[in-house]
C-alpha positions as CSV (number, residue, x, y, z in Angstrom):
1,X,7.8,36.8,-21.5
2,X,9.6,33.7,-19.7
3,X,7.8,30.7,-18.6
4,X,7.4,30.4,-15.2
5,X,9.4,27.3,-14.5
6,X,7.9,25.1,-10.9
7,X,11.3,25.3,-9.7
8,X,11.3,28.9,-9.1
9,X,8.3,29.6,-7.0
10,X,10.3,29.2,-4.0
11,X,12.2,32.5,-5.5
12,X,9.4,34.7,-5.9
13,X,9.5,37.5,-3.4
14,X,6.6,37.6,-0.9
15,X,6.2,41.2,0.2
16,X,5.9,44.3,-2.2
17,X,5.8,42.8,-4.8
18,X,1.7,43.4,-5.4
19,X,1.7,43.8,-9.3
20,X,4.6,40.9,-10.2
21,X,2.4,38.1,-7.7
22,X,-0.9,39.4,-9.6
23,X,1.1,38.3,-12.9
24,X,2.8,35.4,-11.3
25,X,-0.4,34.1,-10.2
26,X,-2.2,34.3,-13.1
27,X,0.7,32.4,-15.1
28,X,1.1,29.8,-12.4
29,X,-2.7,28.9,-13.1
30,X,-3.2,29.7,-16.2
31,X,-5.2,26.8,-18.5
32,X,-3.8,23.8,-19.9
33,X,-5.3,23.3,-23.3
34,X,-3.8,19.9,-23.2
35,X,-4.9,16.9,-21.3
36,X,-2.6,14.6,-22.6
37,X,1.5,14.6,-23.0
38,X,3.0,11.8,-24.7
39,X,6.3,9.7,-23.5
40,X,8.3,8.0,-25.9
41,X,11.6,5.9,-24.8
42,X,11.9,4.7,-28.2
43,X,10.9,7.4,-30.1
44,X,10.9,10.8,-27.9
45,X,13.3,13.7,-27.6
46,X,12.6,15.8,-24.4
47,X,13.0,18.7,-26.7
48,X,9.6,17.7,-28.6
49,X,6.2,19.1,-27.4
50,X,4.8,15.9,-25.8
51,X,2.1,15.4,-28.7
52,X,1.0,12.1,-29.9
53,X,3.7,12.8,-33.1
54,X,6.1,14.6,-30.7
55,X,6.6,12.2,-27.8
56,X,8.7,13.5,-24.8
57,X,11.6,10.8,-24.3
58,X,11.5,10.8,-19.9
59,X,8.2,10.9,-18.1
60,X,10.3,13.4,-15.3
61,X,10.5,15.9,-18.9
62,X,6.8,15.0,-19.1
63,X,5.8,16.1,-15.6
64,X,7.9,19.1,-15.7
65,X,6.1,20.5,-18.7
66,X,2.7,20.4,-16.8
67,X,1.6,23.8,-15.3
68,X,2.3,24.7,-11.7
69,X,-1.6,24.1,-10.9
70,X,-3.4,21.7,-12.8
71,X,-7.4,21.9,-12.8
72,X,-8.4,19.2,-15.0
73,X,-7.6,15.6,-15.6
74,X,-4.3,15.4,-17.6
75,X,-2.7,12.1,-18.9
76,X,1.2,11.2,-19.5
77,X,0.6,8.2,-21.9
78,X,3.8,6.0,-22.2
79,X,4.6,4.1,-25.4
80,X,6.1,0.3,-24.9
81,X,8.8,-0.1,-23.3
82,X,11.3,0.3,-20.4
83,X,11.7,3.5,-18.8
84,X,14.6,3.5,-16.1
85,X,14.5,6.8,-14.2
86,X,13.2,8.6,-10.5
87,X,10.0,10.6,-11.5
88,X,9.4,13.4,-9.1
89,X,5.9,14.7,-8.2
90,X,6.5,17.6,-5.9
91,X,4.3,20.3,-3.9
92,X,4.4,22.9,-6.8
93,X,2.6,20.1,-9.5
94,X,-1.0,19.5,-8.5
95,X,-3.7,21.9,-7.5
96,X,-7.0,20.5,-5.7
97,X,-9.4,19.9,-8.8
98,X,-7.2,18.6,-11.2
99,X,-4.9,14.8,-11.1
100,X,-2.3,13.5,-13.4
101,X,-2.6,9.9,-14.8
102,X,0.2,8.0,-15.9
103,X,-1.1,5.9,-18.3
104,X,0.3,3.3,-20.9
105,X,-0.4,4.1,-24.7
106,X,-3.4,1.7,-25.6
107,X,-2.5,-1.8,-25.4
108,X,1.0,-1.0,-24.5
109,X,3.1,-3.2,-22.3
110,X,5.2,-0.3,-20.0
111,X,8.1,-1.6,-17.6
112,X,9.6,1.4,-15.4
113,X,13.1,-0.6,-14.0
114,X,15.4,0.3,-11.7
115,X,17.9,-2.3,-13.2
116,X,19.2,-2.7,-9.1
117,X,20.7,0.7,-9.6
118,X,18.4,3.3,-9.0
119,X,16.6,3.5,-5.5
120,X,13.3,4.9,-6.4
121,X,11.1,5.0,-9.4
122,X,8.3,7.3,-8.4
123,X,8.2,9.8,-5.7
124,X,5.0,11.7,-4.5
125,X,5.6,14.5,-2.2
126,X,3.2,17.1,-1.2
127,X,1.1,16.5,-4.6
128,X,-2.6,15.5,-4.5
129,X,-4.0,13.5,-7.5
130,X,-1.5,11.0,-9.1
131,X,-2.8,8.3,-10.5
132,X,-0.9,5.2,-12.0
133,X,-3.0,2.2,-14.4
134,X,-1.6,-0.2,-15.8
135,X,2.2,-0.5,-15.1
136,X,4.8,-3.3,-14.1
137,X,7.3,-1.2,-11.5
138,X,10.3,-3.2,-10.7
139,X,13.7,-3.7,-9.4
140,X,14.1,-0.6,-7.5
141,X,16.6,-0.9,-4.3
142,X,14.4,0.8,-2.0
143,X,11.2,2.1,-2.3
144,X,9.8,1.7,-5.5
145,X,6.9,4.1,-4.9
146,X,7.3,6.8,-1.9
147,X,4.3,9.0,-0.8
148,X,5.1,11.5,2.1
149,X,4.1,13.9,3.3
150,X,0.8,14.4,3.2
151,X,0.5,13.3,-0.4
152,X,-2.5,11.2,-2.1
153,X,-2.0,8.5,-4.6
154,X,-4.2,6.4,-6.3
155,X,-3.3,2.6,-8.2
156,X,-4.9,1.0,-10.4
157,X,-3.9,-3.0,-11.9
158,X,-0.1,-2.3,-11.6
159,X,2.8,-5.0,-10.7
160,X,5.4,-4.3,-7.8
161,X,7.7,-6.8,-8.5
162,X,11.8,-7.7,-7.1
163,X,11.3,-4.5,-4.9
164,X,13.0,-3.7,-2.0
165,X,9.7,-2.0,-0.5
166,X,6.8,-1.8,-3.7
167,X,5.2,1.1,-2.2
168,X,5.6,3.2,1.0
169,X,3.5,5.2,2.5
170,X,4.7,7.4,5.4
171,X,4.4,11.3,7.3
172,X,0.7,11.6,7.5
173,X,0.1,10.6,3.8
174,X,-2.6,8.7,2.4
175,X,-4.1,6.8,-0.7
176,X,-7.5,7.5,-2.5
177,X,-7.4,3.6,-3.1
178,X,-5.4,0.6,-5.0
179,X,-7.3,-1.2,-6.9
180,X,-5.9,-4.9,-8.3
181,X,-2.5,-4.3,-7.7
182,X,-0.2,-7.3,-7.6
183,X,2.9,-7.6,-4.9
184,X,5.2,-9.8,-6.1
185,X,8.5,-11.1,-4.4
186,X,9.0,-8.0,-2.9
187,X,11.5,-7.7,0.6
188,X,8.1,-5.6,2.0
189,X,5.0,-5.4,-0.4
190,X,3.5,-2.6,1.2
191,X,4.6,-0.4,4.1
192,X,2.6,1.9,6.1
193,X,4.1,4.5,8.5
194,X,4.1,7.5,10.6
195,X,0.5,7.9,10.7
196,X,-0.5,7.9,7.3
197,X,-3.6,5.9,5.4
198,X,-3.8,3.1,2.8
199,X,-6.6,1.0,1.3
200,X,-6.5,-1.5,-1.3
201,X,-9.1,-3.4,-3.1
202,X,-9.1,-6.8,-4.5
203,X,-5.2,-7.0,-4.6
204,X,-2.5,-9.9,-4.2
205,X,0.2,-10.4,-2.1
206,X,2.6,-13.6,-3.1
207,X,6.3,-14.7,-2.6
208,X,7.3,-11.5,-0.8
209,X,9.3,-11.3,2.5
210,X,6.7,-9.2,4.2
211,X,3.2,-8.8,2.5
212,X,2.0,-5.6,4.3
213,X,3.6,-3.7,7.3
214,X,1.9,-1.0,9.5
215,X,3.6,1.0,12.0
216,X,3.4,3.9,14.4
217,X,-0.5,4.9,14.4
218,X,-1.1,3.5,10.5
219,X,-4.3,2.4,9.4
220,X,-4.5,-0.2,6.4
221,X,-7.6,-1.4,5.0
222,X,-7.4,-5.0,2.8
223,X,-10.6,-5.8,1.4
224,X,-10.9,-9.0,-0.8
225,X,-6.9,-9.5,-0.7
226,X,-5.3,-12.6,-1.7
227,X,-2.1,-13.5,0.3
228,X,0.0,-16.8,-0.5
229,X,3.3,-18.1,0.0
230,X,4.8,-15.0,1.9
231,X,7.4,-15.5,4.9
232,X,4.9,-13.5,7.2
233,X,1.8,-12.1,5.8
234,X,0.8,-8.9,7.9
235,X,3.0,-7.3,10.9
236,X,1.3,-4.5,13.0
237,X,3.4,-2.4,15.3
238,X,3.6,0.8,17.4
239,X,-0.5,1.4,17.8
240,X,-1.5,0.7,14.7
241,X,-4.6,-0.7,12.8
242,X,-4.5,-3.5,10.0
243,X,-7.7,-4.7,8.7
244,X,-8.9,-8.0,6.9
245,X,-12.6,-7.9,4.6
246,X,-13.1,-10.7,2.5
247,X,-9.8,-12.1,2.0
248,X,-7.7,-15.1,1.7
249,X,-4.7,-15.6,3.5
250,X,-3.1,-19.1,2.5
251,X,0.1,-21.4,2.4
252,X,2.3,-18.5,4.4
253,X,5.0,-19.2,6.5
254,X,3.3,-16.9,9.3
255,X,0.3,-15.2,9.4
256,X,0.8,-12.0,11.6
257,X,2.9,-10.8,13.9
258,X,0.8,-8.2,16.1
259,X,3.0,-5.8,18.4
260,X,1.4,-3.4,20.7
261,X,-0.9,-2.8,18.1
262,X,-4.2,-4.3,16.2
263,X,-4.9,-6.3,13.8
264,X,-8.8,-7.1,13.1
265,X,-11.5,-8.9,10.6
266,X,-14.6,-7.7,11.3
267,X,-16.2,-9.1,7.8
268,X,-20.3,-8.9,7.6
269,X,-20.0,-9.8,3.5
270,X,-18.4,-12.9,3.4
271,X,-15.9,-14.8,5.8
272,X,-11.7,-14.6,5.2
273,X,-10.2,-18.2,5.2
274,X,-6.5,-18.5,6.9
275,X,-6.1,-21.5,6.0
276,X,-3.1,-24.0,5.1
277,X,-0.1,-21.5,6.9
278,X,2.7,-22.7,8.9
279,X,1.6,-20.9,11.7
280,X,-1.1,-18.1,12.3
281,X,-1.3,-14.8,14.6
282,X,0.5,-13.7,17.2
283,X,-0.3,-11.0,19.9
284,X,2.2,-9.4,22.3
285,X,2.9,-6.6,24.3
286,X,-0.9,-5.8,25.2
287,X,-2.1,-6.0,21.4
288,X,-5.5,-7.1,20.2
289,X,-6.6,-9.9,17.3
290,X,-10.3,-9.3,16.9
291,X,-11.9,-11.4,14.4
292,X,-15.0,-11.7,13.3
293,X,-16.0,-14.2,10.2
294,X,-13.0,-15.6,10.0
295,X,-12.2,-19.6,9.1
296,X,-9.3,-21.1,10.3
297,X,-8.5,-24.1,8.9
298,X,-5.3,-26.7,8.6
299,X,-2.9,-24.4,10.2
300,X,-0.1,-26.2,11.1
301,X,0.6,-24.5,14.2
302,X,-1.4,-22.3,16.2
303,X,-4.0,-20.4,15.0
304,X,-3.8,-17.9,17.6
305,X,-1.1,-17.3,20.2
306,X,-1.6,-14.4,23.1
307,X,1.2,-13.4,24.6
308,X,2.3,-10.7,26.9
309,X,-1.0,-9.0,28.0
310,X,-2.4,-9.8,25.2
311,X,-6.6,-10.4,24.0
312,X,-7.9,-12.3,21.3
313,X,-11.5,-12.4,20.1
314,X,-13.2,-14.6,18.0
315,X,-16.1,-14.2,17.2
316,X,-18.7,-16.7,14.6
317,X,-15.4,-18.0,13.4
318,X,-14.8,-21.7,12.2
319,X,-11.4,-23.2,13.8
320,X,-10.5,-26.4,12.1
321,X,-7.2,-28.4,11.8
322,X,-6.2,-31.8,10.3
323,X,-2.7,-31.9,13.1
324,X,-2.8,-32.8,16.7
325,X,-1.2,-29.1,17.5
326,X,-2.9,-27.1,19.5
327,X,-5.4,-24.0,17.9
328,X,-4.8,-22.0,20.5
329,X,-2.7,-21.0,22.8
330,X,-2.5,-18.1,25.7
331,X,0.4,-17.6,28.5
332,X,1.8,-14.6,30.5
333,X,-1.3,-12.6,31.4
334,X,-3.5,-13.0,28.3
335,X,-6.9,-13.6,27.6
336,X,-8.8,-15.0,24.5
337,X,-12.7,-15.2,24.3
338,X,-15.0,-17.4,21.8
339,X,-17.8,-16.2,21.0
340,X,-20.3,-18.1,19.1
341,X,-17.7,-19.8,17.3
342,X,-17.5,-23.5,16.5
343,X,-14.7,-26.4,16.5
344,X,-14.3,-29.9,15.3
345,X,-12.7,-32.5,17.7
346,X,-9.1,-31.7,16.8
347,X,-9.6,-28.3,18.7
348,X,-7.1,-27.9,21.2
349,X,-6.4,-25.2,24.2
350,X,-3.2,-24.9,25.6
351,X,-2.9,-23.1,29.0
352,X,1.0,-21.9,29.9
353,X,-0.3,-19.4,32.6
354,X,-2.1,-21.6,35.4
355,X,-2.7,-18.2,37.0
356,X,-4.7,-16.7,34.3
357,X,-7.7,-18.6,32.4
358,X,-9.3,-18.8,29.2
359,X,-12.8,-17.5,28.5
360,X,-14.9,-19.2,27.0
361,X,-18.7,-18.0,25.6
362,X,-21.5,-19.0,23.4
């Protein structure tokens, strides 16, 4: 009897049809014997099987091999090399208990290129459970990796490099968790919209445009980031949440950029240094900077600048400069409060708003 391709489940009937969904069920889910298909650029014909001797030549001929419903841990293991292509995971690939991993072959070095032509290189949509370890993405002329849609991804050590946007997360979708990823002169590192969900672990940000962008009701979680040498580290729009654990953020032309939104470092492990940046966050249009732990030290401009109706809290942090600039500075209606935090002699307050003071505690 014909396979049941994933492409025609939208064409199966829905009523009377008792008997053929019984059957169509029970191929759709059927077991997988395998748990790992084999990729090949080199090597592979998409007419083999996928086995280690047999590689598939595309990753997207991979994929579309697996079962509608997967329920156990499968692995598309990529031999050396560049692999220039979109790879789709739709709806119709994952099932609850079981996740793909994209993988390189052991000790492989795998490059999936856009060359500046194509605009995407993988594409999660609906699917729960991809996983990618171990992979230099680059040179894709928009986003490199797209989850929507309620989708769930999950990174591990991978480069996103001479992107447009590295990954993009938007329409209520979410990450399990990236873990040591690298952003790498990138016009946006990461960008997270339309409510969705993103937290990364002990990953860099350097030379990008933007590091991380969050927007309309996003949350993003950066815990034990590094972030140098971008033109503005972190912007925060429309409502939403970006927070700071444990992290560095050095030698950027701009800190943050906070628009009716928050941004907040409310570290109890160990402090995050902002230290060395042109200039360092910046609240308007009724936003909040809330941090806790935080050191700020040799900014060149100010450390924190309230704007608009806007609030800043620090709170135990460290404010430090080697300049004659001012640290901070408030104007138009805004408040910012110390709290237990300390200052060296170069700390200066600048007051543009007679009408409106600056509060002071601890």
């Amino acid at each position: 009897m014909a396979k049941i391709r994933h492409y025609q489940i939208n064409d199966i009937p829905k009523e009377n049809v008792v008997g053929l969904s019984l059957e169509l069920k029970t191929k759709a889910t059927a077991s997988f014997s395998n748990s790992e298909v084999y990729v090949s650029t080199i090597s592979g014909s998409d007419e083999n099987s996928g086995t280690e001797y047999a590689p598939k030549k595309t990753i997207q001929a991979a994929v579309d091999s697996l079962p509608v419903i997967i329920n156990h841990p499968i692995e598309i293991i990529l031999d050396k090399g560049i692999y220039t292509e979109t790879v789709f995971f739709t709806r119709h690939m994952l099932g609850a208990k079981g996740f793909v991993i994209l993988k390189p072959l052991d000790g492989a070095t795998v490059v999936l290129s856009g060359d500046k032509n194509l605009e995407h290189c993988i594409v999660v949509d609906f699917a729960q459970g991809v996983c990618i370890k171990d992979i230099t993405i680059q040179g894709f002329r928009k986003e490199a990796v797209k989850v929507i849609n309620s989708a769930k991804l999950d990174m591990n050590r991978c480069v996103l490099r001479d992107n447009y946007i590295g990954l993009s997360i938007s329409n209520q979708a979410s990450t399990y968790q990236l873990n040591s990823c690298i952003f790498l002169n990138n016009t946006i590192g990461l960008k997270v919209f339309n409510t969705s969900n993103a937290e990364l672990l002990d990953s860099s940000f350097e030379s990008n445009k933007v590091a991380v962008s969050v927007d309309s009701l996003s949350n993003v979680l950066l815990k034990g980031a590094r972030v140098s040498s971008n033109d503005l580290a972190f912007e925060s729009y429309g409502k939403s949440i970006l927070e700071l654990q444990s992290s560095v953020v050095t030698e950027n032309e701009s800190v943050a950029k906070v628009d009716l939104s928050t941004i907040s470092s409310r570290n109890y492990e160990k402090s995050t240094l902002v230290s060395n940046n042109m200039s360092g966050f910046l609240g308007v249009k009724t936003s909040t900077i809330d941090l806790l732990n935080v050191d700020l030290v040799n900014n060149r401009q100010e450390d924190v600048k309230t704007d608009s109706g806007s609030v800043a809290i620090l709170d135990n942090c460290t404010v430090r400069k080697s300049s004659s600039s001012y640290s901070l500075s408030a104007k138009r209606g805004t408040q910012i409060h110390l709290v237990g935090s300390t200052r060296d002699k170069s700390f200066n307050t600048k007051f543009n708003d007679p009408e409106h003071e600056l509060f002071i505690f601890g």
